[in-house]
C-alpha positions as CSV (number, residue, x, y, z in Angstrom):
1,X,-5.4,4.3,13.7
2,X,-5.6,1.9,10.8
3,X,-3.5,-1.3,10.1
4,X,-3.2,-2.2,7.0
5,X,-1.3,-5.7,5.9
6,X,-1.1,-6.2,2.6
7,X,0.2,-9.6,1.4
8,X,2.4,-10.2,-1.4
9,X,3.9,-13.3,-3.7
10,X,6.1,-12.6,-5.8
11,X,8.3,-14.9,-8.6
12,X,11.1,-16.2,-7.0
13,X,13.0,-14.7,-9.7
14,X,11.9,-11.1,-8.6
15,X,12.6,-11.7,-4.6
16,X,15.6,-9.6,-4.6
17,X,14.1,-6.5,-6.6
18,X,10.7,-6.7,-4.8
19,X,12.7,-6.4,-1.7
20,X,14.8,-3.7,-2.7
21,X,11.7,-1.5,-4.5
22,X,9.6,-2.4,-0.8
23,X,12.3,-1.0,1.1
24,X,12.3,1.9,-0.6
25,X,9.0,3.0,-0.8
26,X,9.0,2.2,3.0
27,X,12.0,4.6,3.4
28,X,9.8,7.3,1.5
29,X,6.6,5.9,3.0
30,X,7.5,6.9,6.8
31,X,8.1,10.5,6.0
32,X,4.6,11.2,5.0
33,X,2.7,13.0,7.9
34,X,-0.5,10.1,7.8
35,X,2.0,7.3,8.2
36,X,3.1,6.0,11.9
37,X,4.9,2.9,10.4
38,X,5.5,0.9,7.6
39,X,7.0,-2.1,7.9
40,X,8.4,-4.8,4.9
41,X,8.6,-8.6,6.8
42,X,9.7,-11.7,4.6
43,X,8.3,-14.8,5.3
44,X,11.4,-17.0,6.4
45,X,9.7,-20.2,5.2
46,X,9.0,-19.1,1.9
47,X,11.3,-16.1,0.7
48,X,8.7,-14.8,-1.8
49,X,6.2,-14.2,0.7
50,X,6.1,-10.6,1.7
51,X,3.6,-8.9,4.0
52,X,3.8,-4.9,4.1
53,X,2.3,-3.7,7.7
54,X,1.5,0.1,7.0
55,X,-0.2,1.4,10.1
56,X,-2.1,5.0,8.8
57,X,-3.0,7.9,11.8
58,X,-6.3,8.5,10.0
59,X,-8.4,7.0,7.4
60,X,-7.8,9.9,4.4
61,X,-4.3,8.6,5.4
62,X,-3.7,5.4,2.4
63,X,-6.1,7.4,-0.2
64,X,-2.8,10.2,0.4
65,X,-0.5,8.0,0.4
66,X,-1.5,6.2,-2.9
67,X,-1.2,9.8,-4.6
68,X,2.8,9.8,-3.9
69,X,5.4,9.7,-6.1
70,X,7.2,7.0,-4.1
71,X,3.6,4.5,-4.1
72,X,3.2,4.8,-8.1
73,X,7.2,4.2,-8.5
74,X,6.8,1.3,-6.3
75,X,3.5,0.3,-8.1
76,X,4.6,0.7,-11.8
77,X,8.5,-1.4,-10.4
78,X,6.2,-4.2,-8.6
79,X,3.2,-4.8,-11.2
80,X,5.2,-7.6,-12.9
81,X,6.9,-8.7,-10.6
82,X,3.6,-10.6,-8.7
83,X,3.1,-14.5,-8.7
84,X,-0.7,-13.2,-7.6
85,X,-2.4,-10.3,-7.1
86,X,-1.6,-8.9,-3.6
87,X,-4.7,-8.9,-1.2
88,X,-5.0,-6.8,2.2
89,X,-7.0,-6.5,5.6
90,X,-7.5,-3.8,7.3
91,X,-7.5,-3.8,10.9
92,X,-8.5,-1.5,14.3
93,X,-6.0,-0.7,16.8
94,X,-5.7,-2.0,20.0
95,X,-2.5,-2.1,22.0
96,X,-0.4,0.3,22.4
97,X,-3.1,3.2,22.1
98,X,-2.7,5.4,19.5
99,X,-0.4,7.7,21.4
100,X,2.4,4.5,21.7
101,X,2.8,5.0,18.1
């Protein structure tokens, strides 16, 4: 397994859409074979604070997922919407084993 979180700031302007276009993509984003979650979390202290937690069964798993349709929709709807570029850290799997996904 592989644990991706990948944070996000957007314009507080843009909170809404960003929101809505996340949401999506996870929708689409949890149908894909190499994908055993993908969660959107807001940050209540600061609205336009996003972290994406996509957790990947193998590591192919996010090169495939960034060749979707859904990821470069998401992508193309999101790119303006940044305050900063959105970073990410990768992370091992520990509890629940990899089955408990």
């Amino acid at each position: 397994m592989l644990i991706v979180h990948v944070d996000c700031r957007v314009k507080p302007e843009c909170v809404e859409a960003f929101r809505a276009a996340s949401c999506e993509n996870a929708r689409n984003s949890v149908r894909e074979p190499g994908i055993a979650r993908f969660d959107v979390v807001q940050d209540l202290a600061d609205p336009a604070h996003f972290v994406l937690v996509e957790v990947y069964r193998g590591a192919d798993d996010p090169a495939r997922h960034k060749e979707t349709e859904h990821y470069a929709v998401w992508r193309d709807a999101v790119a303006d919407m940044m305050a900063q570029p959105r970073t990410s850290v990768k992370y091992a799997n520990c509890f629940p084993d990899d089955g408990g996904w």
